[in-house]
N, C-alpha and C positions, 0 to 999 in steps of 0.2 A: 197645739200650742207649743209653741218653742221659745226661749230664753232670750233677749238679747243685751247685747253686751256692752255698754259703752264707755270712753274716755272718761278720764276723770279727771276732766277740764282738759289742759296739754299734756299733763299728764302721761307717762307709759301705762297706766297702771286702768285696769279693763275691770268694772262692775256691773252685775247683774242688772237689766231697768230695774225689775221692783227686788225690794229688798226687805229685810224684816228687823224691824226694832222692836225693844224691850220694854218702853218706855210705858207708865199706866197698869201693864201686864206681870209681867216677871216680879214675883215676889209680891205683888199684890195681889192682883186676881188669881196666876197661875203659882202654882205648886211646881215642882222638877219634871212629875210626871206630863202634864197639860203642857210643860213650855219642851221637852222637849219630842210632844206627838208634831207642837205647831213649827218645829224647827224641819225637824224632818219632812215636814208636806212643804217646807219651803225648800230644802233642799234638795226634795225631787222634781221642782220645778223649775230647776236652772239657778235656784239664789244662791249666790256667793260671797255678800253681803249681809252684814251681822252685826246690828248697831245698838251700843249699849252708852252707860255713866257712870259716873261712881255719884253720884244725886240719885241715880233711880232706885227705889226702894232700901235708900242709905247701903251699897253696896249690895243688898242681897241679891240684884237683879244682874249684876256679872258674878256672883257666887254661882247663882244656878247655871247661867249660860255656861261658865266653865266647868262645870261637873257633867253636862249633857254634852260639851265638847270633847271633854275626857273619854267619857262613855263611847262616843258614838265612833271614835278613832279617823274620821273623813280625817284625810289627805290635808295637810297644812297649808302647802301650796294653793291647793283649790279652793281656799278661804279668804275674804278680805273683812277681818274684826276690828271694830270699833271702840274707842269709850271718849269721854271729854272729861275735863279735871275743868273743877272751878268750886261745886260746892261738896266738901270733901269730909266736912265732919261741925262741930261746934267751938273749938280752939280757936285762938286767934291767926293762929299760920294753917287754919286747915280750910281757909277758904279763900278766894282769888287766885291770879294769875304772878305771885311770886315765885323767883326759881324756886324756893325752897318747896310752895306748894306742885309746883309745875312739876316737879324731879322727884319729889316724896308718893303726889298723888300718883303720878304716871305708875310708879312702881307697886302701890298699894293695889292698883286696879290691876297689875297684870298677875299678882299673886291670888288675888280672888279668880280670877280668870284661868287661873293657871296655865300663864301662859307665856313664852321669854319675851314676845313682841306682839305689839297690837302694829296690825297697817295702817293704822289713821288714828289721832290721835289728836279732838277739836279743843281750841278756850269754849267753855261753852256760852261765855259774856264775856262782853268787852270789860277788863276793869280799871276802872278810869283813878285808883289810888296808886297803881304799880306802873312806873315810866315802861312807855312801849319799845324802850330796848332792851331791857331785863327780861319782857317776857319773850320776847322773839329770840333774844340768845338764850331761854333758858328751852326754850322749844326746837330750837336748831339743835342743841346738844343732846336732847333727848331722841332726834332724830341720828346725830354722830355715833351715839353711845348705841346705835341701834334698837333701841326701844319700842321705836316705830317707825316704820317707813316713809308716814308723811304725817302735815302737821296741818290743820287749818284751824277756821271759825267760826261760831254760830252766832246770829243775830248779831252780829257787829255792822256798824254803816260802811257802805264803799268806801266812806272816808278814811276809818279807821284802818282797813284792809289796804288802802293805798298807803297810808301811814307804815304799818307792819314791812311794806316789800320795800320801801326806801328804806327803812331801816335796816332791813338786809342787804339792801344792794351795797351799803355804805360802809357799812363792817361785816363786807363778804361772809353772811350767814344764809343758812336756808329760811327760804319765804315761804309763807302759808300756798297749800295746793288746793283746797277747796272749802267752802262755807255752808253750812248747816242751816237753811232758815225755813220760816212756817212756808208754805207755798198752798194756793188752793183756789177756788174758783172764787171763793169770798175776799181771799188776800192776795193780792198783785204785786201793787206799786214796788216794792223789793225788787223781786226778783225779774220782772220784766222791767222796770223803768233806772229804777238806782244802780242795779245792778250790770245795766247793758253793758257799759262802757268796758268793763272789767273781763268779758270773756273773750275781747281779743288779746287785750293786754291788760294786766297779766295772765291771762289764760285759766281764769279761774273755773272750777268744778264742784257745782251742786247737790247736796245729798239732802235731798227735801225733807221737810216731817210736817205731820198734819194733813195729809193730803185731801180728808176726807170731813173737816174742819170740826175732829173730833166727833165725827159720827153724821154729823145734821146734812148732809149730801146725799148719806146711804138712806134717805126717809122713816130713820126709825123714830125722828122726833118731831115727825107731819101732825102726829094728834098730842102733842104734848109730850113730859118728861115721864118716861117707866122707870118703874120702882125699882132699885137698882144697877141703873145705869151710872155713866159717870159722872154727871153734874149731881149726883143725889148723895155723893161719899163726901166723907165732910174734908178731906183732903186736896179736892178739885172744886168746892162752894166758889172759888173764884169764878169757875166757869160759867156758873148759873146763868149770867145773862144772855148767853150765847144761844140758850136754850129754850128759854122765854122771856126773856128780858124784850127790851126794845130791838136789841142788834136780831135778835130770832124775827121779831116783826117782821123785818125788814126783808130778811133773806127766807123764810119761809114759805113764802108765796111762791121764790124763784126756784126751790130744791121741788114744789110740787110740779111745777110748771116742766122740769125737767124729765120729769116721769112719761111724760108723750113722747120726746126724745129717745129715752133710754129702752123704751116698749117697740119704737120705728127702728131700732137697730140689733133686740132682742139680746138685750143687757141688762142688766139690775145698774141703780144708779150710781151706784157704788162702783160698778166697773168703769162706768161713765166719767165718771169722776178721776179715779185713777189712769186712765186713758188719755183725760184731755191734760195733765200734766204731764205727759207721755209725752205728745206732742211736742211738748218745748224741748227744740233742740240743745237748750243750752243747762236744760237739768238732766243731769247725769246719773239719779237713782230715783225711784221715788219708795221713801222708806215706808212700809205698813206696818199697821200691827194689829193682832188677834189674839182672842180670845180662847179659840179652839183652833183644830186642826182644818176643819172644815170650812172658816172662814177663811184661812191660810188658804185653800182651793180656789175658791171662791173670789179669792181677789188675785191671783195669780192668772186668771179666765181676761183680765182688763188687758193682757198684753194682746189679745187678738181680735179688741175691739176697736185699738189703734188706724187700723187700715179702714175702718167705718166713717172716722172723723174727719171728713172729707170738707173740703174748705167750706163747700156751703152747708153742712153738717156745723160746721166750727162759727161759722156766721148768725148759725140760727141761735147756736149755745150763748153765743155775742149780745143778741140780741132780748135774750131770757136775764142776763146777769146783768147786761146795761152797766158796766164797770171799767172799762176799759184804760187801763191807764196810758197819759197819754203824754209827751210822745210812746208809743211804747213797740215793743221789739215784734215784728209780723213771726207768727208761727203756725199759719194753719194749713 
C-alpha cells in the first residue's frame, strides 16, 4: 500500500487521498492517549492531512491534537493542519463568520493547537447575517497575516462560493481554495452535480467528510443500532433516523447488497466505501475517522482497492445505489 498525493483543487499545495479527522472522536470518544496511537498509524501510512474545528468537542479536540503534535516533533513541513471557525463559543461575537470572529477565532484555534499557522483554514457555514465581503476580506487577511495558508468552505452552495470569488476578484483579495462537504455513496447531488461547474473554474479542491455515511456503509448497522454507538449518545440523537428511521429503510437494503461486491474484491465495505470516493477525480482528500488505531489500518487498506473499481465494478455499484445524479460528472 502506498500513499497518494493530490492537488488541492489548482492549487500548489499536495494532500494525502485519505486523511484523518477529529471530528465525533478527539475529546469524546478518545483521550490524548487513543488519539495520538490513531494519529500515528495515520502517519505511517503516508497521511499528511489533519483535520480538525474549534466546534469539535468545544475546543478540546485541537487541544489534544496539538499536544500529540508537540510530542510527536514530525517535521512541520510534512504537515498539512486544519481547523474552521464558525462556532466558537456562547457570546454573541463567538460565533459566525465576522472579522472579528474570523480573526479572534483563527487565533484561539492556533493556540490550542499550538501552532503559529494552520494550512487550511474553512467558514464552516455559510453565514447569511454577515455581508459576504467582510468575511472574505476578513479571511484573505488571515491568510496575509500568515495564519494560514489557505482559506476555503464547508457546506456552502456553488452559489455562495461563486459569490465569495467575485468578491475577491473585485477588491483584489484572496478567494477561497477549497470546500469541505458530506460526500458518500448516499449523498451526491453536491459534489458531483452543483459542484461540477466549479472544478474548472474557479479550480476548486475537495476535502470530504462523512465518507462512510457515519458508519451505516461499513455494515455495522445491518442488524440494527449497538449499544454505544453513535446515534445512541445523546449529543448525535439528531442522527438517529439515519439509523433506523425511514432514511436507514431505505438505504439498508443497498449497504447489504454491497457486501457481495466488497467479498468479489476481498475488501470489508468500508474499504469499499472509501475507495469509490477515491474514484472521484475531483475530491481531493477523503477525510476518515477512528476510533483506534486499528481502524486507522484498516481504512488506510481502501487506497489499494482503488485499482479494483474498474468501470464495470463502478456500474454494478451504480446500479445497487440507483442514485445517480443527474446530469452528473462521469468518474468511473
Amino acid at each position: 500500500m502506498s500513499m497518494e498525493y493530490r492537488r488541492l483543487g489548482t492549487s500548489g499545495l499536495q494532500v494525502s487521498a485519505l486523511s484523518l479527522g477529529s471530528w465525533v472522536t478527539f475529546g469524546t470518544q478518545l483521550g490524548e492517549k487513543e488519539a495520538r496511537a490513531c494519529m500515528e498509524a495515520a502517519r505511517a501510512a503516508g497521511v499528511n492531512f489533519f483535520d480538525n474545528a474549534e466546534a469539535y468537542a468545544g475546543g478540546e479536540s485541537e487541544r489534544i491534537m496539538g499536544k500529540v503534535l508537540t510530542d510527536a516533533g514530525w517535521k512541520r513541513s510534512d504537515l498539512v493542519i486544519s481547523t474552521k471557525v464558525f462556532w466558537g463559543g456562547r457570546g454573541p461575537n463567538d460565533r459566525g463568520l465576522s472579522r472579528k470572529h474570523v480573526v479572534e477565532g483563527t487565533r484561539a484555534a492556533l493556540d490550542r493547537l499550538r501552532l503559529d499557522y494552520v494550512d487550511l483554514v474553512f467558514c464552516h457555514r455559510p453565514d447569511p447575517h454577515t455581508p459576504m465581503e467582510e468575511t472574505v476580506r476578513a479571511m484573505s487577511w488571515v491568510v496575509d497575516q500568515g495564519l494560514a495558508f489557505y482559506w476555503g468552505t464547508s457546506e456552502w452552495s456553488a452559489e455562495q462560493i461563486r459569490h465569495a470569488h467575485a468578491v475577491a476578484r473585485r477588491e483584489h483579495l484572496i478567494p477561497p481554495t477549497m470546500e469541505q462537504p458530506q460526500y458518500h455513496m448516499f449523498h451526491r447531488e453536491r459534489v458531483e452535480r452543483e459542484y461540477a461547474p466549479l472544478y474548472a473554474d474557479p479550480g476548486l479542491g475537495t476535502t470530504i467528510w462523512s465518507p462512510l455515511a457515519g458508519g451505516l456503509l461499513t455494515g455495522k448497522y445491518d442488524d440494527g443500532v449497538p449499544d454505544g454507538s453513535r446515534p445512541t449518545l445523546e449529543q448525535y440523537a439528531w442522527l438517529r433516523d439515519d439509523y433506523d428511521g425511514a432514511k436507514a429503510a431505505e438505504r439498508l437494503p443497498k449497504v447489504r447488497k454491497l457486501k457481495a461486491v466488497a467479498d468479489e474484491l476481498g475488501c470489508t465495505r468500508a474499504q469499499l466505501a472509501l475507495a469509490w470516493c477515491l474514484k472521484n477525480p475531483h475530491v481531493s482528500t477523503v477525510i476518515t475517522g477512528a476510533s483506534r488505531a486499528a481502524q486507522v489500518e484498516e481504512n488506510m487498506k481502501a487506497m489499494d482497492v482503488v485499482a479494483r473499481l474498474t468501470p464495470a465494478v463502478m456500474e454494478r455499484i451504480e446500479g445497487i445505489l440507483d442514485n445517480r445524479p443527474e446530469p452528473a460528472a462521469s468518474f468511473g
